[in-house]
C-alpha positions in Angstrom: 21.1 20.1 -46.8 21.3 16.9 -46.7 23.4 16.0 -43.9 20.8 18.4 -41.9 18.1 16.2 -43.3 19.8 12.6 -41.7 19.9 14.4 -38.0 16.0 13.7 -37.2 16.9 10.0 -38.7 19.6 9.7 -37.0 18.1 10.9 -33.5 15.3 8.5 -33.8 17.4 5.7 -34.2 19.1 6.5 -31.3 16.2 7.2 -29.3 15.3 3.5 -30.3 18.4 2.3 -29.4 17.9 3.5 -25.7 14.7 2.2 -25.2 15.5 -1.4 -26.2 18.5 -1.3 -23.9 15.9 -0.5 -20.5 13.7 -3.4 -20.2 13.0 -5.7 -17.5 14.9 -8.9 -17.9 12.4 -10.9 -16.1 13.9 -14.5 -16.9 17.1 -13.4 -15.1 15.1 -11.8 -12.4 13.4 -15.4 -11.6 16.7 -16.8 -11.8 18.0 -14.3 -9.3 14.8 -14.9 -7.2 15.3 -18.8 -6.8 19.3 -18.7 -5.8 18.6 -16.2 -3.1 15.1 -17.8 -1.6 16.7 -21.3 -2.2 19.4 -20.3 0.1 17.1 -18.8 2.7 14.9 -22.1 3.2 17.2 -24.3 2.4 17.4 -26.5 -1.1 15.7 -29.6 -1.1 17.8 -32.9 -2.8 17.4 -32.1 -6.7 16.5 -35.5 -8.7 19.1 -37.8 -10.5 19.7 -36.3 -14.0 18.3 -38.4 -16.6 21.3 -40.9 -18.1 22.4 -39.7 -21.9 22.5 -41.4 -24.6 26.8 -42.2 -25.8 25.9 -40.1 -29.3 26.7 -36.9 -27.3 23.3 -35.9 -26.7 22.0 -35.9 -31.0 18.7 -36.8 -31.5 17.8 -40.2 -32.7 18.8 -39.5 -36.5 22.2 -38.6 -35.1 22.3 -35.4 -36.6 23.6 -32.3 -34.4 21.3 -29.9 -33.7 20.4 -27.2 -35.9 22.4 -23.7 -35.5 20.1 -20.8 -34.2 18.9 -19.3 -37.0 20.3 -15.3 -37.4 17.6 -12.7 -37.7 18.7 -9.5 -39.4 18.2 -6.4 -37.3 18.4 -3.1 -39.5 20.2 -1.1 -36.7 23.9 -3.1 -38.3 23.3 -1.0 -41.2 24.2 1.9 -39.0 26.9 0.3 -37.2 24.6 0.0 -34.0 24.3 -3.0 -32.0 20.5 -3.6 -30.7 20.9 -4.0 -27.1 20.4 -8.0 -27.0 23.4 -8.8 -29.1 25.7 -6.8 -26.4 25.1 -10.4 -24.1 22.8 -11.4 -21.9 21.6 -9.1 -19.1 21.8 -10.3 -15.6 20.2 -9.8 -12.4 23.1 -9.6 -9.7 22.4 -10.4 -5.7 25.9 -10.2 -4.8 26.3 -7.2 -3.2 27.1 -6.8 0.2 24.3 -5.4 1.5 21.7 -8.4 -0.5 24.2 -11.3 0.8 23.7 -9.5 4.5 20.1 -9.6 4.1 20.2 -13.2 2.8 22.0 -14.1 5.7 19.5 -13.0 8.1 16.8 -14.2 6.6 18.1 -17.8 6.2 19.4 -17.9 10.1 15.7 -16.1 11.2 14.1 -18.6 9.1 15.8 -21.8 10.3 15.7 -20.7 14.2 11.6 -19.0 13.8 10.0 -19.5 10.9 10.5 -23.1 9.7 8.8 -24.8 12.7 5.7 -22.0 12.0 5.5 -23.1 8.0 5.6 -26.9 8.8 2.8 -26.4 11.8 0.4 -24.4 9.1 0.6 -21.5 11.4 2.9 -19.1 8.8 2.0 -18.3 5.3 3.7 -17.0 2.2 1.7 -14.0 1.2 0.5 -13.2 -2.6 3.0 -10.1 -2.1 5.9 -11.8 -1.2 5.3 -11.2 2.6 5.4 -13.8 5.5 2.0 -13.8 7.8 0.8 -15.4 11.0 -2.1 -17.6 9.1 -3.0 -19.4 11.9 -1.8 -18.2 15.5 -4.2 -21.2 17.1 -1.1 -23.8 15.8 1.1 -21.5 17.9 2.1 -22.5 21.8 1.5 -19.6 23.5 4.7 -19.0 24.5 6.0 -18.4 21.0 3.7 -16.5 19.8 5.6 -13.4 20.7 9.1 -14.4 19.6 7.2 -15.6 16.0 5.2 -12.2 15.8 8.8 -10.5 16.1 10.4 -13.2 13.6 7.9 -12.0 11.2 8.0 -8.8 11.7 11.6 -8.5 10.9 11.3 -10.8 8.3 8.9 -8.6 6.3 11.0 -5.5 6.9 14.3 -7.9 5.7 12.0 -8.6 2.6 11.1 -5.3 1.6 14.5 -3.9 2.1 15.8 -6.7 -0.2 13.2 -6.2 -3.0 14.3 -2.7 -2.9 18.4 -3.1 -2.7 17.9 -5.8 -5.9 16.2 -3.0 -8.0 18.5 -0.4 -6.9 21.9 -2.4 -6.8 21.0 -3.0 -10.5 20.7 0.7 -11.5 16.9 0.4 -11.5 15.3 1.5 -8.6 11.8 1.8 -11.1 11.6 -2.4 -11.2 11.2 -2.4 -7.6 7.4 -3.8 -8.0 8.7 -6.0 -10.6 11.2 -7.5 -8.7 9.0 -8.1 -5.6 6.3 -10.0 -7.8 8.9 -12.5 -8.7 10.1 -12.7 -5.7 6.3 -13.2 -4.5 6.1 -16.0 -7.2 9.3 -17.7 -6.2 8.6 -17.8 -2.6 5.7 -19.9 -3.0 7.0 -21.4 -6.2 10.2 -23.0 -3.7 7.5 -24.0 -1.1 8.0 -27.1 0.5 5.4 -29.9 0.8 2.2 -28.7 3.1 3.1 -25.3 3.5 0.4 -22.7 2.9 0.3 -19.9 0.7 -1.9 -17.1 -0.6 -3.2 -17.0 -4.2 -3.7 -14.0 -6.3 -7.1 -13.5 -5.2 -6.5 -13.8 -1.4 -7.2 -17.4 -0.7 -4.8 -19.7 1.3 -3.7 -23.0 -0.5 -1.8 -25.8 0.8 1.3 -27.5 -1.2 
């Protein structure tokens, strides 16, 4: 009787198990986001790291920093690792197919789009799209050749949202993974170039 009485018990924690294994791991995902739009427009010269102290890095009393302080979880009891103590979960963009994409977006962008985002004429889109802001900064003669470049960089940029989610066995986090994405591109802007806010309205850096 009561072994049959455990098995609800027993389901439940199980059940809970699951669900705190699937979750979003949106610190990774931004981490993700700014290696692959970094290597699309290009890094700029990170600053000079701050010089150390010779004590190793301790604080000025010279004592090492504290150890993280360990939280009892109640699954151990039942021999079941909650899903954070397994290691930390990643966001991967090293798949063929993403590192193709990259590829193509960082050669379209350097050869199309660059000139367009340092004239004011492109801007990064609240939805992590690429727009012709201002076509009046175009020549005319480009304004073709930059309507296509945009074009196939919008498609590029859907297609990757999409392969990230599914290439991580979670095709659900696309729109998750494209609002970081939308955050990072305007996050890594550059000096001048324009950008849309949540609301619609275009800022400049």
């Amino acid at each position: 009787m009561r072994r049959w009485m455990g098995m609800p018990l027993a389901a439940l924690v199980l059940t809970a198990c699951v669900t705190i294994n699937v979750y979003f791991p949106a610190a990774e995902a931004r981490e993700a986001a700014k290696q692959f739009v970094e290597k699309v427009i290009g890094e700029e010269t990170p600053p000079a790291p701050a010089p150390q102290d010779d004590d190793g890095g301790n604080d000025g009393g010279g004592m090492a920093s504290a150890a993280p302080a360990f939280r009892f979880d109640p699954l151990l009891l039942l021999g079941i690792a909650p899903a954070h103590a397994q290691g930390t979960p990643d966001i991967t963009i090293k798949t063929p197919a993403i590192q193709a994409i990259q590829a193509r977006m960082a050669t379209r962008f350097d050869a199309s789009l660059r000139a367009g985002f340092d004239s004011g004429a492109l801007g990064f889109t609240s939805d992590g799209l690429v727009v012709v802001r201002d076509a009046g900064k175009l020549g005319l003669k480009d304004r073709v050749a930059v309507n296509q470049a945009v074009a196939d960089d919008n498609r590029d940029r859907k297609a990757v949202y999409r392969e990230v989610a599914v290439a991580n066995g979670h095709p659900e986090w696309e729109a998750q993974i494209r609002s970081v994405f939308a955050k990072q591109w305007i996050t890594s802007a550059r000096s001048g170039w324009w950008y849309q806010d949540a609301g619609g309205a275009w800022k400049q850096k």
